[in-house]
C-alpha positions in Angstrom: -18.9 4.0 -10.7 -16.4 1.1 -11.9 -16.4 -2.3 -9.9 -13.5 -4.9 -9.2 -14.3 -7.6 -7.6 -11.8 -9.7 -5.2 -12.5 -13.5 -6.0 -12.2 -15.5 -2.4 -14.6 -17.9 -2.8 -17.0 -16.9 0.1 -15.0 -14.0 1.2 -15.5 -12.2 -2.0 -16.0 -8.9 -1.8 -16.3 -5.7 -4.6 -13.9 -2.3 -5.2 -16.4 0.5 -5.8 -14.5 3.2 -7.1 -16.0 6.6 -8.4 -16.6 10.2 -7.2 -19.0 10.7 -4.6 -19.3 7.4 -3.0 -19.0 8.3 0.7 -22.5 10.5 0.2 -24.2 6.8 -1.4 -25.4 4.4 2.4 -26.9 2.1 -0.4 -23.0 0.6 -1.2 -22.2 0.4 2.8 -26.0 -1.2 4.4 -25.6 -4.4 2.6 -21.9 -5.4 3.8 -23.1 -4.4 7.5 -25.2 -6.8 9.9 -25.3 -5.1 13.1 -26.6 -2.0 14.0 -22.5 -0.9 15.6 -20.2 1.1 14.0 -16.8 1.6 14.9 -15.2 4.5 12.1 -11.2 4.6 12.4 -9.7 7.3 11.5 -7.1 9.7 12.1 -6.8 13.6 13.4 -6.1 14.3 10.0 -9.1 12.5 8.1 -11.5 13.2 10.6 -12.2 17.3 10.2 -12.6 16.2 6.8 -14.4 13.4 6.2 -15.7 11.9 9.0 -19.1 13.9 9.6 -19.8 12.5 5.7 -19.5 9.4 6.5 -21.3 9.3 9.6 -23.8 11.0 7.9 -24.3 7.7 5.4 -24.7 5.8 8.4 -27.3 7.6 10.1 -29.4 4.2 10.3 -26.3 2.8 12.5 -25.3 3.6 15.9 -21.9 4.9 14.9 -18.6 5.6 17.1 -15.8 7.4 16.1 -12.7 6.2 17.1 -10.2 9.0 15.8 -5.7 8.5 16.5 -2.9 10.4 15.8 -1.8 10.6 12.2 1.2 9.4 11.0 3.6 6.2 10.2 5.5 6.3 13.8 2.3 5.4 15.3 1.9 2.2 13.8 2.1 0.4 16.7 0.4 -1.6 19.9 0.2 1.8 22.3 -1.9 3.3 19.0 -3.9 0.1 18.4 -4.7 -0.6 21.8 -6.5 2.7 21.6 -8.9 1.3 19.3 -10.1 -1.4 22.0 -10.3 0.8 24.0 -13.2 2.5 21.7 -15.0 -0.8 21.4 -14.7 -1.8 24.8 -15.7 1.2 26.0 -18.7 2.0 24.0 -19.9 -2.0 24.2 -19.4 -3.3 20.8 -20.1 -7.1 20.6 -19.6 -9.5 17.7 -21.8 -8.4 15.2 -20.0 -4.6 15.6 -18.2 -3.6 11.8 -15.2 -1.8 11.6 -14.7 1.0 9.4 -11.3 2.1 8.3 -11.2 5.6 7.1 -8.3 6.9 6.0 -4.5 6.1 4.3 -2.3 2.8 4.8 -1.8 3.3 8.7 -5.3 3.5 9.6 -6.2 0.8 7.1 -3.4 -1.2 8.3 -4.3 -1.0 12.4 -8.2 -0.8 11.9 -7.9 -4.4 9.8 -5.6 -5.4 12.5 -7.9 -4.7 15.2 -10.9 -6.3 13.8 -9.1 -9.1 13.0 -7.8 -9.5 16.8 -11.7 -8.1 18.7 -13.4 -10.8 20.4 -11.3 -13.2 17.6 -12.8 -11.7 14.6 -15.1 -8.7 13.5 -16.5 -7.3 10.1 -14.5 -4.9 8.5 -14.6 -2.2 5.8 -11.9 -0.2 3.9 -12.9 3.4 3.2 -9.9 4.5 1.4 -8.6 8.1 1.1 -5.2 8.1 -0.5 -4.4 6.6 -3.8 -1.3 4.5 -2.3 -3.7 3.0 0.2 -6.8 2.9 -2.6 -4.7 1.2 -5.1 -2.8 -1.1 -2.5 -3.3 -1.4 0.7 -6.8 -1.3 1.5 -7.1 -4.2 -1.1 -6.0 -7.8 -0.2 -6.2 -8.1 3.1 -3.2 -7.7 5.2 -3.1 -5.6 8.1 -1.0 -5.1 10.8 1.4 -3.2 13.3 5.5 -1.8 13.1 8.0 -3.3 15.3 11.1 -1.3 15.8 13.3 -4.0 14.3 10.9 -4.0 11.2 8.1 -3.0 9.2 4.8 -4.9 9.3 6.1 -8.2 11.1 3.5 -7.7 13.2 0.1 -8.7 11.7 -2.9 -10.8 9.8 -4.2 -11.8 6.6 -8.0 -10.3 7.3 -10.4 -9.7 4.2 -12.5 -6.5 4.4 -16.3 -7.0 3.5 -16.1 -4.1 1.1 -13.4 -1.6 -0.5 -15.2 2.0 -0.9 -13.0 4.5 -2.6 -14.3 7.8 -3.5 -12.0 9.3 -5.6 -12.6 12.9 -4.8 -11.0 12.2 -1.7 -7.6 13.0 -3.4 -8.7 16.6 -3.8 -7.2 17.0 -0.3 -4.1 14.9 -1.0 -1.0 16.4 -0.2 1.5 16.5 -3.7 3.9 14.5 -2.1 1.4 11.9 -0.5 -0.2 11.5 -4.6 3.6 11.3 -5.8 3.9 7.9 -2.8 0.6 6.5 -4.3 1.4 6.6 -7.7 4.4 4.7 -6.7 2.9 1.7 -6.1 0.0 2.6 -9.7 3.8 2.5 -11.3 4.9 -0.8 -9.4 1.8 -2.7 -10.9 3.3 -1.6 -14.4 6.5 -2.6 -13.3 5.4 -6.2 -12.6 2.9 -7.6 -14.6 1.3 -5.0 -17.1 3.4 -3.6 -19.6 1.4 -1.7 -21.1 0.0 -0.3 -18.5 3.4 1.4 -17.9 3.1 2.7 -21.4 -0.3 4.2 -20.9 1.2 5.7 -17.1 4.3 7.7 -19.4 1.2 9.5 -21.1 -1.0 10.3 -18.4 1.4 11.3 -15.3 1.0 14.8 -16.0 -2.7 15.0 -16.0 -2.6 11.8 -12.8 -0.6 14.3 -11.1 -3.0 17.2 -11.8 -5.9 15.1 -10.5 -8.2 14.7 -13.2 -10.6 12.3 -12.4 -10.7 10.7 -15.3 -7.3 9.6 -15.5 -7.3 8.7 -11.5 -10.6 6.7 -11.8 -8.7 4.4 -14.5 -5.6 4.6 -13.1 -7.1 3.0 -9.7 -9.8 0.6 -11.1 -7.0 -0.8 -13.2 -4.6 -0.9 -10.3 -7.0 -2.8 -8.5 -7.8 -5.0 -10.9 -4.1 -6.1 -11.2 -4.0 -6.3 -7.6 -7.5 -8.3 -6.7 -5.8 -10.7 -10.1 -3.0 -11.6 -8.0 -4.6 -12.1 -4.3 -7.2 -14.2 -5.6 -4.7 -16.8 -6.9 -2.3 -16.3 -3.9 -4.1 -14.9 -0.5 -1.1 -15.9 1.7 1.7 -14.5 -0.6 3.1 -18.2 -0.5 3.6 -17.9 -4.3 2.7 -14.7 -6.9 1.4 -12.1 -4.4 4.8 -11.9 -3.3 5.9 -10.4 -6.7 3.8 -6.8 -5.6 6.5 -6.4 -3.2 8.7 -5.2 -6.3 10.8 -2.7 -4.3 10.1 -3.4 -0.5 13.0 -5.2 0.6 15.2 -2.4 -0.1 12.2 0.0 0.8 11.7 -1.1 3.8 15.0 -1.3 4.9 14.7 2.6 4.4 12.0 3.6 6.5 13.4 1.2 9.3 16.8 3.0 9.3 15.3 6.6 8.7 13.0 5.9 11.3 9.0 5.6 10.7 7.7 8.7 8.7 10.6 10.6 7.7 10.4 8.6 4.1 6.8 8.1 3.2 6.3 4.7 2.3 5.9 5.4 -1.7 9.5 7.3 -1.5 10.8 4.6 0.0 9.2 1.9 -2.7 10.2 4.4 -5.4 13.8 4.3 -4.4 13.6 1.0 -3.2 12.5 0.0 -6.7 15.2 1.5 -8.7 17.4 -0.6 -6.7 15.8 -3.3 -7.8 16.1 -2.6 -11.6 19.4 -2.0 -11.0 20.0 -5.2 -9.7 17.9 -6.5 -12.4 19.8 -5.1 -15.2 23.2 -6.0 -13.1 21.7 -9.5 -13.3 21.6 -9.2 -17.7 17.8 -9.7 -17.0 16.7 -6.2 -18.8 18.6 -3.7 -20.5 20.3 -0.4 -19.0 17.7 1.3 -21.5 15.1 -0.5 -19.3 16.6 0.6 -15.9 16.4 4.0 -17.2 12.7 3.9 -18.1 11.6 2.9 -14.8 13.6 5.5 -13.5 12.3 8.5 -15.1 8.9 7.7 -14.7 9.6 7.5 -11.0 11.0 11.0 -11.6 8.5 11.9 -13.6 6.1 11.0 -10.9 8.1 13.2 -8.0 9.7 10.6 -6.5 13.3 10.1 -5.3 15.6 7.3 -6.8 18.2 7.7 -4.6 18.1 6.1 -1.7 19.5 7.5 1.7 23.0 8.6 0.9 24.0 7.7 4.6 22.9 4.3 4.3 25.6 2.0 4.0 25.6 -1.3 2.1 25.6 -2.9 5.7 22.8 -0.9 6.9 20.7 -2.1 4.0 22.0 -5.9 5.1 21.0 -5.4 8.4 17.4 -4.5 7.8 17.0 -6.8 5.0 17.6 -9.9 6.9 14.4 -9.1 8.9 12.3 -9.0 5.9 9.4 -11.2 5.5 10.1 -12.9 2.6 13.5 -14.0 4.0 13.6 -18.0 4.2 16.4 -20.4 5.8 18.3 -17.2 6.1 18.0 -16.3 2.6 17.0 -12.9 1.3 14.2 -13.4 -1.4 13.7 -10.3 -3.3 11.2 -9.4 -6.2 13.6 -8.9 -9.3 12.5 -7.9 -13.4 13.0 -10.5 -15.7 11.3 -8.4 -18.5 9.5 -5.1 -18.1 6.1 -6.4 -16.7 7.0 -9.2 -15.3 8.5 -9.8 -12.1 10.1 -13.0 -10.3 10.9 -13.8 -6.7 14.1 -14.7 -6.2 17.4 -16.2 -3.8 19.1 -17.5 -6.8 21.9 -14.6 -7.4 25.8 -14.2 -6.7 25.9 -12.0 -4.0 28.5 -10.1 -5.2 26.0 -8.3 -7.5 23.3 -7.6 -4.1 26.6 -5.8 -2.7 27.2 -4.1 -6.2 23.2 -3.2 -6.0 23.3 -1.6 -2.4 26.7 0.1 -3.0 25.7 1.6 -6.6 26.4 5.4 -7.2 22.0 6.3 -7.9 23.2 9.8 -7.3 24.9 9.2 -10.9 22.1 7.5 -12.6 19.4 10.0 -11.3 21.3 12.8 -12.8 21.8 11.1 -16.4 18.2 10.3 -16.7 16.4 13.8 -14.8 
């Protein structure tokens, strides 16, 4: 079992990451001091996981609280069903959450604990490798709005991080390809050679040995846990793992929740951003092109949606979060490995960016 740890002072808490974890109740007891459970999870996760889990609980009283799977539920209808769970079954204060699955469970569960009787425990259980190596970690949580993703939401620190790698052995291909969008993205922004190391493992990453996924993931993490203990609120470098989600986002809000997953939409979303970066003179075409087969390499697209329209992209981008005064910020490449957030650039070259022929570039470089 590797370790991270998330330096917050008081709200510290560790990553245990390893194979068989969800079968070990001595890494949940200690971050639990009630005697409720509430597990979270979806009607995917559940058949496959959930009896395990419950199972390392046994000294709890434990409720399952199981919603419908997928990114278009993201949303208060789906999240009030999880008060209803808690209310219904009686859980007070000292009840702890458990989040157990992907991003959208992670994302609602932390959201709900966060908002129950103004603040309950909370736990990430982890079970794909985009939400092992990025969501679950940090602390943000939250809902969709129609007009955008994840304006809806709180800063809320789990107690613990549990992922048990062996989880991915159920993975969909294309769900492994969205995680290892955001393994490349840490690369991308602040580990060069990490990126390096990524090129010579994506082949045996994307035939799930363990080896490869256990580092992959601890190291992911430990970039990750780096950056939000020196900026919780994203108010200054945190912002810089959003390498790719302002264009990303503005794809899943036009396509409509689910029809990209969220690693497609980073992926493509991200070689928009090199683009832009190397349209800047910031890194080389040679650079651009890196990024972009790996992407490739790693079965993502990097072309975004041909029927989106540089005023589509505008439209959803000035709902971003990281837009300030009016101004679109977006997370740019100064140098492969190191990222920089940014509303200093002639917006001649953004319209360039969104109106770009990727269709082009993606052949040259597949």
């Amino acid at each position: 079992m590797q370790t991270v740890k998330v330096d917050l002072g008081e709200r510290s808490y560790p990553i245990h990451i390893g194979e068989g974890l969800l079968d070990q109740p001595q890494l949940l007891a200690p971050h639990i001091a009630g005697r409720q459970v509430a597990i979270v999870t979806n009607s995917t996760v559940a058949p496959l996981y959930l009896e395990r889990l419950t199972r390392s609980l046994a000294q709890f009283s434990v409720v399952p609280i199981i919603l419908p799977d997928g990114e278009s539920f993201k949303n208060w209808e789906t999240l009030q069903l999880i008060f209803d769970g808690l209310l219904t079954a009686r859980h007070d204060r000292r009840t702890t959450v458990i989040a157990l699955g992907g991003g959208v469970v992670g994302d609602m569960a932390g959201f709900a604990a966060a908002c129950y009787q103004r603040g309950v425990d909370f736990i990430q259980v982890p079970t794909t490798l985009l939400s092992q190596v990025d969501s679950s970690v940090g602390g943000k949580t939250g809902i969709n709005h129609p007009l955008g993703k994840n304006m809806i939401g709180a800063f809320y620190q789990p107690n613990l991080v549990l992922i048990d790698t062996q989880t991915l052995n159920t993975l969909p291909a294309r769900e492994l390809s969205a995680g290892l969008a955001e393994v490349i993205k840490y690369g991308l922004i602040c580990d060069e050679p990490f990126l390096t190391w990524l090129e010579d493992n994506m082949d045996a990453l994307r035939a799930l040995d363990q080896v490869a996924l256990t580092a992959a993931i601890q190291r992911s993490c430990a970039a990750k846990a780096e950056v939000v203990g020196a900026d919780e609120r994203e108010t200054g470098v945190r912002a810089t793992l959003n390498l790719g989600h302002t264009f990303g986002h503005a794809i899943e809000t036009h396509m409509g929740y689910g029809v990209w997953l969220h690693g497609e939409a980073v992926a493509a979303g991200t070689v928009m951003a090199l683009e832009m970066s190397a349209r800047l003179g910031w890194i080389s075409d040679a650079e651009r092109d890196r990024g972009i087969r790996i992407f490739q390499r790693a079965g993502l697209p990097v072309v975004p949606p041909t029927e989106m329209t540089p005023a589509d992209f505008m439209q959803h981008m000035a709902v971003d979060k990281k837009v300030i005064d009016g101004r679109i910020r977006l997370v740019l490449l100064r140098h492969m490995g190191e990222a920089t957030v940014t509303d200093d650039y002639p917006q001649e070259v953004l319209q360039a960016t969104l109106g770009a022929d990727y269709r082009a570039l993606a052949q040259l470089k597949g």
